[in-house]
N, C-alpha and C positions, 0 to 999 in steps of 0.2 A: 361592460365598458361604456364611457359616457362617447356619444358623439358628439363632434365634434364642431362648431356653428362660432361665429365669429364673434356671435352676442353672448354666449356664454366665456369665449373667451377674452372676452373684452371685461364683463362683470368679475371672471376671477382676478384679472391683472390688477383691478380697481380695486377688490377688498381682501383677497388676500396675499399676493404676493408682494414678498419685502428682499430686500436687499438682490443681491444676484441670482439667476434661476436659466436653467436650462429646457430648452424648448419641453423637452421631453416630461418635464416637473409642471407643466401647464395641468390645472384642473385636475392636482395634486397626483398624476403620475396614472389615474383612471384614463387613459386614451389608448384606445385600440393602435399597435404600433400601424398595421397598414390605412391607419389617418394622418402618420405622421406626414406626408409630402402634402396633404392640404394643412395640416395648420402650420406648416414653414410657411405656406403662399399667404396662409392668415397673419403669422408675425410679422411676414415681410412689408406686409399692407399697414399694420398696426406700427410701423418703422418709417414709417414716409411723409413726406410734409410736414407742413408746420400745424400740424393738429395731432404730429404722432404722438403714441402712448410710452411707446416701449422707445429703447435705441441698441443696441450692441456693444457688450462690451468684452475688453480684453481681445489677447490673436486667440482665443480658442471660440471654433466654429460653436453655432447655437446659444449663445450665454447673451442674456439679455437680463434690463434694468428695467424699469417703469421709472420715466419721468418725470421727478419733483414737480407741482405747482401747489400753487394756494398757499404761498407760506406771504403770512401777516407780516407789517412795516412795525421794528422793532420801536419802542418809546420807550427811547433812550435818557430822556427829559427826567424824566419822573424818580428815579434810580438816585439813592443817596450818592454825593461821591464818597471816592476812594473808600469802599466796605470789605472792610479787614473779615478773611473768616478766621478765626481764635484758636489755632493750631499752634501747640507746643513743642515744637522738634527739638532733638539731640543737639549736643555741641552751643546749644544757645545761637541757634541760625537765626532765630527770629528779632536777632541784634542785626541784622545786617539784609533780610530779605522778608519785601511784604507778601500777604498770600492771596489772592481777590479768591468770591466764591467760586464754584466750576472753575478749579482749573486742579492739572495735574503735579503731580512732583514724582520727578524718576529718579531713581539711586540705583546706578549700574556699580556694581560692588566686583570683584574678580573674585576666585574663590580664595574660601575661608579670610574673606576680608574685614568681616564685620557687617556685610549687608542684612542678615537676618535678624543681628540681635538691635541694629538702627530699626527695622522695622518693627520689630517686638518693643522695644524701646517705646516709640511713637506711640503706639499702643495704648503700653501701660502710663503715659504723659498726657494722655487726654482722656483717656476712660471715664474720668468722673466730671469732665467736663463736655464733651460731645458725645452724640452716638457713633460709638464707634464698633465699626466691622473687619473682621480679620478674617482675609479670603486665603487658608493655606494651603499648599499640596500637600503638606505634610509628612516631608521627610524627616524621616525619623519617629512617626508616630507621634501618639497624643504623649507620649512620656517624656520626650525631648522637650517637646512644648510645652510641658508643666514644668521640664526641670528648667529650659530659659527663663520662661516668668518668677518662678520660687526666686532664683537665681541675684532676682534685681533688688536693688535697695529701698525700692518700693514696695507697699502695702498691697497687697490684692486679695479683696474679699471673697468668700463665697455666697453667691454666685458670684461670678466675677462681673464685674458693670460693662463687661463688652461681648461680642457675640464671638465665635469661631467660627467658618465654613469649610469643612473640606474642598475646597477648588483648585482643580488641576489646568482650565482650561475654559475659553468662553465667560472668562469673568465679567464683560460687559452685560450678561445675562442675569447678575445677580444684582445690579446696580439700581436698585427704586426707590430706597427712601429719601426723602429730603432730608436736608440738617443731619445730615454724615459723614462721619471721618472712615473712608474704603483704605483699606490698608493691604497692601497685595502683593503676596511671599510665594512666588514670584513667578514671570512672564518668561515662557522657555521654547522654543522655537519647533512646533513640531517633526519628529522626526530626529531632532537635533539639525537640521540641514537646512530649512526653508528660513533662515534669518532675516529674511525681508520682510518676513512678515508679520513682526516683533512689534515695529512704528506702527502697522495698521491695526493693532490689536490694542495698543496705549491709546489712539485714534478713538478706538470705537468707545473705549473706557470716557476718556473725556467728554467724547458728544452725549452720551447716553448718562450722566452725573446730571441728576433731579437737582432741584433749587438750592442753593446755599450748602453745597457737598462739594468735598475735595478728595480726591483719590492719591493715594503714597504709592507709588509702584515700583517693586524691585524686577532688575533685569539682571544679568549676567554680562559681564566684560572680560575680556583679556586682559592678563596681568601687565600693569603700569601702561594702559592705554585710557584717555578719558570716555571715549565713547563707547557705549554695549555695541553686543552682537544684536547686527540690524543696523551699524553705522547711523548716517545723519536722520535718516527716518524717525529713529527715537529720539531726536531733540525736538521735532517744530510742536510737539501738542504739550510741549511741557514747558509752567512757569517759575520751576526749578529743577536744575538739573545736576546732580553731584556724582562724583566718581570715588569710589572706594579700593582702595588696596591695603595691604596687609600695614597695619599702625598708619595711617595716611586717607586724609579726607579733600577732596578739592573739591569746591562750586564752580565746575565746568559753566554756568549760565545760572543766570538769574534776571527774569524778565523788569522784575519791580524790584528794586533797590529799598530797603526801609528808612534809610537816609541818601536823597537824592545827591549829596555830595560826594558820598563813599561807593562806587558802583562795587559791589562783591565780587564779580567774576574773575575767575583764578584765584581768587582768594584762598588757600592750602593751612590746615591743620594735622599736627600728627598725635598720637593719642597710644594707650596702652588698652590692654583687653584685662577683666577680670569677671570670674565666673562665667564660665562657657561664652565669653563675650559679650556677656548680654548686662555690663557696665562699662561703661567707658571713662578711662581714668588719665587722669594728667592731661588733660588738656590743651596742646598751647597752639597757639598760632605761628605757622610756618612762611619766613620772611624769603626762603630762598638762599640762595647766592648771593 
């Protein structure tokens, strides 16, 4: 067991602890437990003033963060404007919504509404013109998966010109290349019960998207509501947001309009399914009432 000294735990805090950590995870879980009442008086100390390191967070006892500083003054100057990143979406969205780089797009679909074969769709729309990555759980196996793609009235080579990743979870973890299209089938709430925690996980995806990358992400909605499970959480990191139900597409939000005259939001299309869904046919535009 490592003992335990305020300068050793002051150096781990510095290099290696990230995101939230509980006392007890100090100096990666090596601490003798009858040290624990001195390095609570060490966090405590490490928690005070304006020179602290650490601060606490959440109502659950011992959970603590390290600090942010040293973050550089952005030169915002120098940045071409308005830089389109070259994303081909479904329905022809891209008549009506711009896409800046880093940023996200969520598609809360209900079930068997068509969210999978939009994302599969995406996919296979940009394959040969971005790097594009498909983060799956993979329901249904690699077979389903082959028979969506086969399915669409697109070409797909072998090898195919995009990756597959089986990912169930912690997609933010797979996110590092620059100049990529993250495509993500899909974000599901562990447990099935903890939905809140849905937004912080779209969250982490967004902040963690390297240079000129855009991430597509499917969620799960209740049928004929616009917003997923995880309510308004899933709207703020996303600069488009669409709801899917069964023949029925609405642009819930859309941050940048492609024509600043015509804002898209609520804008509603309804549509047919053909081959496993994974075409989309008839498309018109839905005026309402």
């Amino acid at each position: 067991m490592i003992k335990t000294t305020k300068y050793d735990v002051e150096l781990w805090l510095k290099t290696v602890a990230t995101g939230e950590f509980h006392y007890k995870e100090v100096l990666d879980g090596q601490i003798d437990p009858m040290s624990f009442g001195n390095l609570r008086k060490i966090m405590s100390e490490l928690s005070r003033g304006d020179s602290a390191l650490i601060e606490p967070v959440g109502r659950r006892d011992g959970f603590y963060r390290v600090i942010q500083d040293g973050v550089l003054p952005v030169d915002w100057q120098s940045v071409k404007a308005k830089v389109d990143f070259p994303i081909v979406l479904p329905f022809d969205l891209r008549k009506y919504v711009f896409i800046y780089p880093n940023t996200a797009i969520v598609v809360a679909g209900s079930k068997s509404s068509g969210k999978t074969g939009f994302l599969y769709r995406t996919v296979a729309l940009n394959m040969n013109k971005i790097n594009t990555i498909l983060l799956s759980n993979m329901e249904g196996g690699r077979e389903q998966l082959r028979d969506r793609f086969c399915a669409m009235d697109i070409e797909i080579p072998t090898p195919a010109p995009f990756i597959v990743l089986p990912v169930s979870d912690n997609f933010h973890d797979y996110i590092r290349k620059p100049n990529t299209l993250y495509v993500i089938d899909y974000i599901d709430a562990p447990d099935g019960t903890d939905f809140y925690l849905i937004g912080a996980k779209i969250s982490k995806i967004r902040k963690k998207l390297p240079p000129n990358s855009v991430a597509v992400i499917g969620i799960q909605k209740p049928t004929f509501r616009d917003v997923g499970f995880g309510g308004e959480g899933t709207l703020k990191d996303s600069t488009l947001y669409l709801a899917m139900d069964s023949s029925k597409l609405k642009i819930v939000d859309a941050k940048v309009p492609a024509n600043p005259r015509i804002h898209p939001k609520n804008m509603q299309f309804t549509f047919q399914y053909s081959n496993e869904g994974t075409n989309f046919l008839n498309i018109q535009r839905d005026y309402g009432d």
